[in-house]
N, C-alpha and C positions, 0 to 999 in steps of 0.2 A: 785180144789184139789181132790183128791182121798185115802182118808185113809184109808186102810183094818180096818173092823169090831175088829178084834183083837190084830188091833195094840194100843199101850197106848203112848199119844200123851198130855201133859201137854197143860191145856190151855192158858200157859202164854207162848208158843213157839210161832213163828213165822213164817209160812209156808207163802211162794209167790204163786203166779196162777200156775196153772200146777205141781204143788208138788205131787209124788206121793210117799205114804209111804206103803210100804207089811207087811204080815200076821208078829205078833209077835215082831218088832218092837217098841223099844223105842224110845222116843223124849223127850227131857228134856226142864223145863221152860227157861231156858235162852237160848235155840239153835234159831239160825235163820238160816234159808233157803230157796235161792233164786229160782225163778222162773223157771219149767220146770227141773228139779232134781230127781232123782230116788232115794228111797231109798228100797230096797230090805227088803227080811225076814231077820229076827232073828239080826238087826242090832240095836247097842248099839251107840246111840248121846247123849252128857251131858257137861255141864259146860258152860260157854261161851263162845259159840263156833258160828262163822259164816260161812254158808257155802255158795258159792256165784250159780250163773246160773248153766244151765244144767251139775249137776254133778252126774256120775251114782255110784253108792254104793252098793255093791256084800254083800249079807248074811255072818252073823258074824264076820261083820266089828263092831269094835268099839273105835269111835271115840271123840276127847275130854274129856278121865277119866283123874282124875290126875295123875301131874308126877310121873315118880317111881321114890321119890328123897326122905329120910328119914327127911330132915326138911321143907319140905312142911307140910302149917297148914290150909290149906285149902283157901287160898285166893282166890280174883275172876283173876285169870290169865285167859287167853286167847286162844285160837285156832282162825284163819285166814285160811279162805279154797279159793279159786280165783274160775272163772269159766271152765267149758267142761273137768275137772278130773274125772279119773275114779279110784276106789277104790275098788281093788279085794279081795277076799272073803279071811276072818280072819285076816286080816290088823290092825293093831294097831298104832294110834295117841293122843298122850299124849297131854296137853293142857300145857302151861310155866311153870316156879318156879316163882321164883320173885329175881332171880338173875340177871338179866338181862335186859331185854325190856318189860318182864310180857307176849309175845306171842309167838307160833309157829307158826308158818305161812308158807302156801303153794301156791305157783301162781297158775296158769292156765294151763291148758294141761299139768298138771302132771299124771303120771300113774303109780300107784304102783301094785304091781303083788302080788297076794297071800302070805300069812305070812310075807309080808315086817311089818316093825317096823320104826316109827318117834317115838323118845322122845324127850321129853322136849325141849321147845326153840329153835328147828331147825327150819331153814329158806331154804325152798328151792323154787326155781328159775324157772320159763317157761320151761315148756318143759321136767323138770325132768323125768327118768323112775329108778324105783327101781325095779328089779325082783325077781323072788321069793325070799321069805326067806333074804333079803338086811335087815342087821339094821342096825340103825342111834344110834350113841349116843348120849346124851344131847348135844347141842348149835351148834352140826354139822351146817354146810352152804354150800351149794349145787349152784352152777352157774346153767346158763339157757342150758338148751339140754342135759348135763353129762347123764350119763348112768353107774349104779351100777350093775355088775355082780351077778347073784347068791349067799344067802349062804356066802354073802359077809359080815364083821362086821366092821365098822368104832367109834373109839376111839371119847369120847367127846373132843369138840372145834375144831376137826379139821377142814380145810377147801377145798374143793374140786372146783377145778377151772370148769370155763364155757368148753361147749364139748369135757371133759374127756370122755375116756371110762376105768372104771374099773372092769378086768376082774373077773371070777366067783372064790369061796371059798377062799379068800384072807382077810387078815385081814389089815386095812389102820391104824397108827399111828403117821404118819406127814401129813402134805398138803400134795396135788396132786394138781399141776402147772394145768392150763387150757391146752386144744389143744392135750392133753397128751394120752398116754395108760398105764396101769398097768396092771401087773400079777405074780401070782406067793404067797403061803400061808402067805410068809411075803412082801408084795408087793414093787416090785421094777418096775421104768421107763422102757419100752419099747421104745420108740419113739413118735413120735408126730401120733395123730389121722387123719392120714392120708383120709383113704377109708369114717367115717364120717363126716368129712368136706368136701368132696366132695357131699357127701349126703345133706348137709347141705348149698351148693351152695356158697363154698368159692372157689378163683380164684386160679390158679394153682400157679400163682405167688406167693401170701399170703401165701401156704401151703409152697412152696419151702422157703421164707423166715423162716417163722418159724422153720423148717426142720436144714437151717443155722445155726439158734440161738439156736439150742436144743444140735449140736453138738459141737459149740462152749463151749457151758456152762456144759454141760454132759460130752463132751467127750475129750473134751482138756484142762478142766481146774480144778481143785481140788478145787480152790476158785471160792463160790458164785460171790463174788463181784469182783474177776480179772475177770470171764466169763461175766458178766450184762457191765462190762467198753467195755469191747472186743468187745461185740453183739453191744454196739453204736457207738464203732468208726466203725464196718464195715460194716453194716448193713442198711439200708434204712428204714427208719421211717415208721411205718406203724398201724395201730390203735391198731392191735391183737396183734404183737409186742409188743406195748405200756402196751397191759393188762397183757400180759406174763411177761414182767420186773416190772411190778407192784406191780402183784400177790408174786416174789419172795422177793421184797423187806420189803413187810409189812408182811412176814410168821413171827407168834411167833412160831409158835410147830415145825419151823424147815420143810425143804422137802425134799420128796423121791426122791432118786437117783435111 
């Protein structure tokens, strides 16, 4: 381990080999953190909070304070951090309520960009990228790859499907379907995420299906559930398909058109 001389480091934390902690730096008695980790100056960790293998942590980040939720009373709710994330400078990560699961939690090779915001209870998924200034509201849930545009704000509970992209200064208030694009300051569908599932090394075939079943449902039909009948009588089964019809059937907040 490596702890700068002036960082203040409880001794009931729990640092792994290779931890290194910079100048000014807090660390709180209940954090733990895993093996080969950076954490930068002027960086704020506290509560019970884990944070997993080589995660790099940008100056005046501060992560696991409690929720901003006015009947939080201090319970030991939870932060969940995965490994190889990076966390850019002045980033803010709340720790749970006790509404819910008691944790937030973030996988692995998540990247959030400068002034992003996770509160409370959000759950986000491999791969995530929040860039600048993206905030989450409480209980959000984030698929694996999505990508939050700039500047962007998302309404608590919603849910954002596996590799969306949504575009920059847009405010989200219902789900976003997986495979998807948004934009626009009250955000509405684009089409299917075309160019990164390509990126992402889905088959042309899978993209054109989905493609099928966006326009069936989007553009030929007014009813959710006449378009979800229509995409499986004519449609070819297909796994992403599967998560697509899925994801619209269990929406409570309702989804962007």
């Amino acid at each position: 381990m490596d702890i700068h001389p002036f960082a203040v480091v409880s001794s009931g934390a729990q640092l792994d080999t290779g931890v290194r902690i910079g100048p000014y730096s807090t660390v709180g008695a209940q954090v733990q953190i895993g093996r080969d980790s950076v954490v930068g100056p002027h960086v704020v960790i506290e509560g019970h909070t884990r944070i997993g293998e080589r995660n790099r942590i940008y100056p005046f980040s501060t992560i696991g304070t409690p929720p901003q939720d006015v009947g939080y009373q201090g319970e030991a709710t939870r932060l969940l951090m995965g490994d190889d994330n990076v966390v850019r400078e002045y980033v803010t990560i709340n720790r749970a309520t006790t509404k819910e699961h008691w944790e937030t939690v973030i996988g692995n090779r998540v990247y959030l960009m400068a002034y992003a915001h996770v509160a409370h209870d959000c759950r986000l998924a491999d791969g995530v990228i929040l860039t600048n200034g993206a905030t989450l509201g409480g209980h959000t849930e984030i698929g694996e790859y999505a990508i939050l545009g700039a500047f962007l704000a998302v309404q608590q509970f919603v849910r954002i499907g596996a590799h969306a992209y949504l575009g920059a200064k847009s405010g989200i208030d219902r789900d976003v379907p997986p495979f998807v694009i948004t934009a626009g300051p009250r955000a509405r569908l684009y089409g299917i995420n075309q160019k990164g599932l390509i990126r992402r090394g889905f088959s042309q075939k899978t993209i054109d299906i989905l493609k099928q079943a966006y326009k069936i449902i989007w553009r030929e039909n007014r009813n959710f559930k006449e378009g979800i009948a229509r995409v499986k009588e004519r449609l070819e089964p297909i796994p992403e398909l599967d998560m697509l019809l899925d994801f619209l059937a269990h929406s409570k907040r309702g989804v962007l058109r």
